[in-house]
PASEKE-801652 format. One record per residue (C-alpha): x, y, z; residue in three letters. Coordinates in steps of 0.02 Angstrom, whole numbers, padded with zeros to 5 digits, always signed. Last residue first. Example, Ala and Ser with C-alpha at 12.3 -4.5 7.8 and 13.67 -1.06 7.14 Angstrom:
2
+00684-00053+00357Ser;+00615-00225+00390Ala;
This chain:
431
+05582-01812+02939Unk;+05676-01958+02818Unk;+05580-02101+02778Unk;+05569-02092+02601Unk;+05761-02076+02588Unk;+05767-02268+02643Unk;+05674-02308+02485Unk;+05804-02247+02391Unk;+05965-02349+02521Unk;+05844-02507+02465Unk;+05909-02478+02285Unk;+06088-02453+02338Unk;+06070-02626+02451Unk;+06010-02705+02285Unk;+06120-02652+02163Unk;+06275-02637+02273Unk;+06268-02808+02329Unk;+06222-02885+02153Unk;+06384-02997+02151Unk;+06346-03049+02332Unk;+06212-03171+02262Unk;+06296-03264+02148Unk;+06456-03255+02244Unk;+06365-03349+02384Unk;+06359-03534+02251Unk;+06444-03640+02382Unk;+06491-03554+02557Unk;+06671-03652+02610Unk;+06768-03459+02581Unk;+06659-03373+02477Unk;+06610-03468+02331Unk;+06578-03445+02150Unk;+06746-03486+02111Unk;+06729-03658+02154Unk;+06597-03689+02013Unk;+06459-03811+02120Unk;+06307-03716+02109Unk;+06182-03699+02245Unk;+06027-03783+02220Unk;+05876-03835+02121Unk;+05738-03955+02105Unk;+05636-03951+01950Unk;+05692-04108+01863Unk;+05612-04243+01996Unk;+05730-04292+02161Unk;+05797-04446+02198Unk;+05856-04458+02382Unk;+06030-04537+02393Unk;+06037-04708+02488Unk;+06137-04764+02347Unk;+06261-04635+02328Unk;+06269-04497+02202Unk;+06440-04405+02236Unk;+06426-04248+02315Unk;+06260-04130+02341Unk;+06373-04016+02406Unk;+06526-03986+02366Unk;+06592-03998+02534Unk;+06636-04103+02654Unk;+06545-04161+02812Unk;+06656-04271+02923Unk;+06590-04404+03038Unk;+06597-04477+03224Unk;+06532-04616+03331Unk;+06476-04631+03525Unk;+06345-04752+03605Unk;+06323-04702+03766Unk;+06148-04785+03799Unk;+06045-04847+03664Unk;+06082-05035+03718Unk;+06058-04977+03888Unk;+05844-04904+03874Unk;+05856-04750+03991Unk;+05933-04664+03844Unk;+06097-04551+03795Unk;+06189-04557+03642Unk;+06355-04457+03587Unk;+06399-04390+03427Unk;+06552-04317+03340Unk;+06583-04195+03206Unk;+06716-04150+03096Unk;+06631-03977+02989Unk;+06566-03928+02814Unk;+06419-03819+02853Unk;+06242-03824+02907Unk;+06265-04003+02956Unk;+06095-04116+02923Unk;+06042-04242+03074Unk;+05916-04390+03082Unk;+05897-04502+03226Unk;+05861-04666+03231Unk;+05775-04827+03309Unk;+05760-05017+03258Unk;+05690-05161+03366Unk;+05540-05204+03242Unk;+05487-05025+03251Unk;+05560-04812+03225Unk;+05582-04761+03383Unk;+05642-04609+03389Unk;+05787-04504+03439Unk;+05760-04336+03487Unk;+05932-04217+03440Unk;+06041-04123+03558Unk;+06173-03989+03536Unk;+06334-03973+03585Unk;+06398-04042+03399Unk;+06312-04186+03412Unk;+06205-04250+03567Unk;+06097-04392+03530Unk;+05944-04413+03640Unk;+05820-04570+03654Unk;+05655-04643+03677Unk;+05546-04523+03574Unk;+05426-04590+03492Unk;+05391-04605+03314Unk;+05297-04787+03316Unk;+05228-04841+03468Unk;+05262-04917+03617Unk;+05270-05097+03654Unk;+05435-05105+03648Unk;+05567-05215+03513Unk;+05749-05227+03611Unk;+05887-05111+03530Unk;+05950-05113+03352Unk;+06026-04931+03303Unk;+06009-04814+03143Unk;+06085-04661+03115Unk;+06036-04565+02971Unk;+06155-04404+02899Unk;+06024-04304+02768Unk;+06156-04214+02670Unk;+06184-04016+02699Unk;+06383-04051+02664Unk;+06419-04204+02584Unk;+06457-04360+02694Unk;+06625-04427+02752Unk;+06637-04581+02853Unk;+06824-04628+02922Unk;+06793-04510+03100Unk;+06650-04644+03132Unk;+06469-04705+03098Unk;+06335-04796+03220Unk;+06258-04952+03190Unk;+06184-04946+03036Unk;+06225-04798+02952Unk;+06111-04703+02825Unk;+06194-04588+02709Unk;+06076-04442+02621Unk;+06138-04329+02473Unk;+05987-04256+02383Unk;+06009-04316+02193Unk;+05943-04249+02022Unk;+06044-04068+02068Unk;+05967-03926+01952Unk;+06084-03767+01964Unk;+06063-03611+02052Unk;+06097-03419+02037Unk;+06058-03313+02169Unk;+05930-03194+02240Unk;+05983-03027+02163Unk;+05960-03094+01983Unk;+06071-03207+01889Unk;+06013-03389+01772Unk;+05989-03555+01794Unk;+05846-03529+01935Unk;+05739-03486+01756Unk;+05539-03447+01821Unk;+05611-03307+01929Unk;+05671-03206+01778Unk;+05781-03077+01833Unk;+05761-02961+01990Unk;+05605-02944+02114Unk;+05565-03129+02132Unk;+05763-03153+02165Unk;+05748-02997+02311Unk;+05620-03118+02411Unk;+05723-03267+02443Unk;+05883-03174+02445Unk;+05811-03087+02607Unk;+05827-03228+02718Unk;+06003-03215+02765Unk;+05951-03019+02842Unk;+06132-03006+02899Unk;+06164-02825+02905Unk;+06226-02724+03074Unk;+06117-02628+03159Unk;+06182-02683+03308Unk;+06134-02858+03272Unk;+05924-02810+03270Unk;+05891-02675+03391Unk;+05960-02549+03245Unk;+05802-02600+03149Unk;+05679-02547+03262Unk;+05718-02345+03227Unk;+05708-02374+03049Unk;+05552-02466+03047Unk;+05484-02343+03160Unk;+05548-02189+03048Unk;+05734-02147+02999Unk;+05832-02189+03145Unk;+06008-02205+03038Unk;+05964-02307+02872Unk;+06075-02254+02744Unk;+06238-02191+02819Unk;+06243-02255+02971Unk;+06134-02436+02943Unk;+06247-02469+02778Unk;+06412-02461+02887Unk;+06413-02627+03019Unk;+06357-02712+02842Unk;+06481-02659+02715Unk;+06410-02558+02586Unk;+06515-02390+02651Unk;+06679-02484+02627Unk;+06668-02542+02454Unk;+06610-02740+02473Unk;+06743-02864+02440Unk;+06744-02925+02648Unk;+06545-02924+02617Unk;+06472-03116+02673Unk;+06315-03037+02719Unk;+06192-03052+02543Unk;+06312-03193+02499Unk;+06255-03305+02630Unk;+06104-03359+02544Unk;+06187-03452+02410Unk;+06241-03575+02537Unk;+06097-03709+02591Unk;+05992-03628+02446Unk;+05866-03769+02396Unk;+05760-03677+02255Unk;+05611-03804+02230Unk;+05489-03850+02103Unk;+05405-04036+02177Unk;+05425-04170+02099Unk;+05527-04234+02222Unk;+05375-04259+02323Unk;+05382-04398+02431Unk;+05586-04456+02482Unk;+05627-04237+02477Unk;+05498-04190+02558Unk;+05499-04308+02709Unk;+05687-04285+02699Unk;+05636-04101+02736Unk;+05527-04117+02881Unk;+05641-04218+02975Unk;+05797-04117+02930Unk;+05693-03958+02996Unk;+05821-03889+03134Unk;+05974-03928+03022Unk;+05884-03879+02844Unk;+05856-03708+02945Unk;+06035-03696+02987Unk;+06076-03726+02805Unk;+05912-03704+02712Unk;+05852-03536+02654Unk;+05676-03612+02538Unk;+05651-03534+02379Unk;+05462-03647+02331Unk;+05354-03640+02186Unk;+05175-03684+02208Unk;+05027-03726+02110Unk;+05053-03906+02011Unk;+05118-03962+02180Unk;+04956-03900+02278Unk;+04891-04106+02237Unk;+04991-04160+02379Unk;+04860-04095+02506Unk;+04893-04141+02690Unk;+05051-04223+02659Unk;+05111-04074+02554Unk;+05033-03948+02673Unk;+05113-04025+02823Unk;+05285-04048+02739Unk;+05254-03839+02699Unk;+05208-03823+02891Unk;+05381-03926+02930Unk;+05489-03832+02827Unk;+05573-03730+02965Unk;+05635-03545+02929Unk;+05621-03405+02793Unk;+05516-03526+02684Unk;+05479-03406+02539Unk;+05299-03490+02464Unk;+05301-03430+02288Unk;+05133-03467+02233Unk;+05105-03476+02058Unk;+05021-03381+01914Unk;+04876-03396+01803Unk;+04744-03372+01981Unk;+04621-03471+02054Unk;+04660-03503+02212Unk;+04711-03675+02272Unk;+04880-03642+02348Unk;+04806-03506+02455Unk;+04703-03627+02569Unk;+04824-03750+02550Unk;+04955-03629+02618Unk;+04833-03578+02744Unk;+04814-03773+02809Unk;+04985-03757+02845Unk;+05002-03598+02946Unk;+04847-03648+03046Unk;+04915-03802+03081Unk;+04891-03968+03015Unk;+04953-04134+03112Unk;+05091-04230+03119Unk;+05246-04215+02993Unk;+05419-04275+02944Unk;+05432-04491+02993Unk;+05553-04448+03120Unk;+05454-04310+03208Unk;+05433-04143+03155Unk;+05506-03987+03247Unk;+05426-03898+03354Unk;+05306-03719+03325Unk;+05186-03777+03184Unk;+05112-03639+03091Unk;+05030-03471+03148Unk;+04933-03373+03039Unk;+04939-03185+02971Unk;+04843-03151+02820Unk;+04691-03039+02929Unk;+04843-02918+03011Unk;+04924-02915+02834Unk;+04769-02818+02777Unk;+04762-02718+02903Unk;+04915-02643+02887Unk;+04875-02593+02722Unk;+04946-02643+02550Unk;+05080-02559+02461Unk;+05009-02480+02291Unk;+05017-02303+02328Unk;+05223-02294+02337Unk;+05290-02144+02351Unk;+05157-02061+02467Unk;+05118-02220+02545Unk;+05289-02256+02629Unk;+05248-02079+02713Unk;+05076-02147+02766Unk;+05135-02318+02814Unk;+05303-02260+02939Unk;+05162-02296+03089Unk;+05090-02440+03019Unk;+05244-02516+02972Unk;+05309-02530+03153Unk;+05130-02606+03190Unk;+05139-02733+03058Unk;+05315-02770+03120Unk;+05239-02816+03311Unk;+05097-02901+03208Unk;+05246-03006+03162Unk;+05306-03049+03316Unk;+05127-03073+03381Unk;+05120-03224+03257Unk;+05230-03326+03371Unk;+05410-03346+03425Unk;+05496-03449+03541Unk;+05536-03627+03521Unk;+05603-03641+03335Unk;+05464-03547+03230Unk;+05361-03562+03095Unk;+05241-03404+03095Unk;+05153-03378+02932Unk;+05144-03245+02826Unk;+05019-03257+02693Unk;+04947-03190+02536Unk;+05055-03035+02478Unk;+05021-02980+02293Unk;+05213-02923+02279Unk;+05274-02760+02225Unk;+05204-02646+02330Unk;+05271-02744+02485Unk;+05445-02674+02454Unk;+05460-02595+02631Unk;+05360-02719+02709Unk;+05502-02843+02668Unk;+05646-02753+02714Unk;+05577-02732+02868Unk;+05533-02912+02895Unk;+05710-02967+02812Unk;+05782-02878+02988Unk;+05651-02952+03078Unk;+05708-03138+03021Unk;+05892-03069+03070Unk;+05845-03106+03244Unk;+05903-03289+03271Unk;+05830-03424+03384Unk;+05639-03392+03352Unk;+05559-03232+03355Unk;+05536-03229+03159Unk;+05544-03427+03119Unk;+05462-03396+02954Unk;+05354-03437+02823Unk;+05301-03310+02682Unk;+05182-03325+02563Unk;+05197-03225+02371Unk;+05109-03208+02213Unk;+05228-03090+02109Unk;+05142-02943+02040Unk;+05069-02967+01883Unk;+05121-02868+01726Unk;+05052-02722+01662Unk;+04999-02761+01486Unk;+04831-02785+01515Unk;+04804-02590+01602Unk;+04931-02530+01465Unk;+04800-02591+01318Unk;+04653-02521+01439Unk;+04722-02333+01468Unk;+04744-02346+01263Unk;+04591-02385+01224Unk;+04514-02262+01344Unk;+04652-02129+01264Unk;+04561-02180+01105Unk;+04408-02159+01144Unk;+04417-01985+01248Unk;+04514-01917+01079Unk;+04369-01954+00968Unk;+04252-01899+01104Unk;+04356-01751+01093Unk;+04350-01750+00903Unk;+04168-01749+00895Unk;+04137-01586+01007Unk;+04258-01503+00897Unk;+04173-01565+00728Unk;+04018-01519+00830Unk;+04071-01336+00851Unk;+04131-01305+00686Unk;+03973-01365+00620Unk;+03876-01240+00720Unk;
């Protein structure tokens, strides 16, 4: 009889302590990133649905909150349901290796739509869906951040800061900017002149080191990866060839891979998404009057033209003018008091020109030129924005770049690693 309660007492003996033990690991796991996603997926280039893929096949590892449609012209939510859908049908196999990725469903309920045009002169206008959701999600309780991953525009994160400055002390930001700081300049110098305080990854080159690949070995390169890792394996597979031939650009991706290697709370150091430094100053020149082939500005900087014409009884941040620069054209605005601009960001050093077009004459072929230089941010100039000490961007060593792309090497480093740890998950999906 004794015998048999000493046994009976050392499995409840045993049952305690592996309870203690299943509760010590339970704290000790860590958190999973908190993450939102904005992007212009449908918009002007495809590679958004690329990073989509890529995304919903690592979704077990982030605590998802948000994905919110910012798009140039085209493009809506339904573009991502269109992924969700893809996802649902590969979700079961997915599942089987990875029981923590979250359901279809659930992404169906988080997905919002944010402002579709660009922001006036002055940066924002009025909430969105997508905007207000990043408020929304910005002031849950929770001991960790938000990483909002702007994939496109900035104009619903503007929104959101205007809205509700206070979501600062919540949010870190890893916004692709480049093209995207182009199409969003309003937005951003909004940013950038009323909440430099705010913690941001700028990557206006860094990016393009997950696709710049001429060092890669030969089956890493991008026209190769989709043969002999990818092929049609299941929906997402099948989709993904419709996307550049099947060919890798996916320029958004470094946003999410750097929350998945490293420490994300130190931009100083190397993970998949980069390696940045703190800049104190966000290159801007304003020219009065128009500019010419003799003005240089940095690379990415916030190039303002501003003109005197006849004061108008219209108001504020209207359009009344074009400016065509590089082939493509830009709303002027009205600005008051007889002045009115336009505000314009290269993506990439380049010897531009401009040329003005309005029913009002003095705004009326007025042509100039510029050159935009690289490093960026460049010398500190007086017009500079001032930004606080947690804004970061792409590092200025020369022999971190790839070709005129500042800071890529930091990212294209890691190719191997993380295109050899996607190729894994790849073999999930195979019949």
């Amino acid at each position: 009889m004794k015998s048999k309660r000493r046994s009976i007492s050392g499995l409840l003996a045993l049952l305690f302590f592996a309870s203690l033990l299943s509760c010590s690991q339970a704290q000790d796991k860590p958190l999973k990133p908190r993450v939102l996603i904005s992007s212009d997926i449908g918009g002007t280039d495809p590679d958004d649905f690329q990073s989509m893929i890529h995304l919903l096949m690592y979704a077990d590892k982030f605590q998802i909150e948000g994905l919110v449609s910012s798009p140039y012209g085209e493009g809506n939510t339904q573009n991502f349901q269109d992924m969700i859908d893809l996802y649902e049908k590969d979700y079961s196999q997915l599942l089987s290796h990875a029981p923590e990725l979250p359901t279809p469903q659930s992404l169906r309920k988080i997905t919002k739509q944010g402002q579709k045009d660009a922001a006036p002169f002055k940066g924002y206008t009025s909430p969105t869906e997508g905007s207000e959701w990043i408020i929304t999600c910005a002031k849950k309780e929770s001991k960790q951040p938000l990483w909002v991953l702007v994939w496109g525009g900035i104009e619903d994160l503007a929104q959101a800061l205007h809205d509700a400055p206070e979501i600062k002390e919540n949010i870190r930001v890893y916004w692709i900017g480049g093209p995207n700081k182009k199409w969003s300049i309003n937005a951003y110098s909004y940013i950038a002149e009323h909440h430099p305080d705010l913690w941001m990854i700028e990557a206006n080159a860094t990016y393009r080191g997950w696709f710049m690949d001429n060092d890669s070995p030969e089956d890493l390169k991008g026209e190769a990866f989709y043969e002999n890792y990818i092929q049609d394996r299941g929906a997402l597979g099948k989709d993904f060839i419709n996307y550049y031939e099947g060919n890798i650009k996916m320029g958004d991706t470094p946003s999410l891979v750097y929350l998945m290697n490293g420490d994300p709370n130190n931009p100083t150091g190397g993970c998949w998404g980069g390696s940045f430094e703190k800049i104190s100053n966000s290159s801007r020149n304003v020219f009065l009057g128009g500019s010419t082939a003799k003005d240089t500005v940095a690379a990415y900087a916030t190039i303002e033209w501003r003109f005197e014409g006849p004061e108008i009884a219209i108001s504020a941040d209207s359009v009344v003018f074009e400016m065509e620069v590089q082939n493509q054209t830009w709303p002027g605005y009205y600005i008051g008091n007889g002045i009115y601009g336009v505000k314009y960001s290269s993506k990439k050093p380049e010897k531009g020109s401009y040329k003005t077009s309005s029913t009002i004459p003095e705004l009326n072929g007025l042509e100039g030129a510029y050159i935009s230089t690289i490093p960026w941010p460049g010398k500190a100039r007086p017009d500079d924005y001032q930004l606080g000490p947690n804004w970061y961007s792409d590092r200025l060593d020369p022999a971190l770049f790839i070709d005129d792309q500042q800071g890529a090497k930091t990212v294209s480093k890691y190719r191997k690693e993380f295109l050899m740890d996607w190729a894994e998950r790849w073999k999930w999906l195979e019949k």
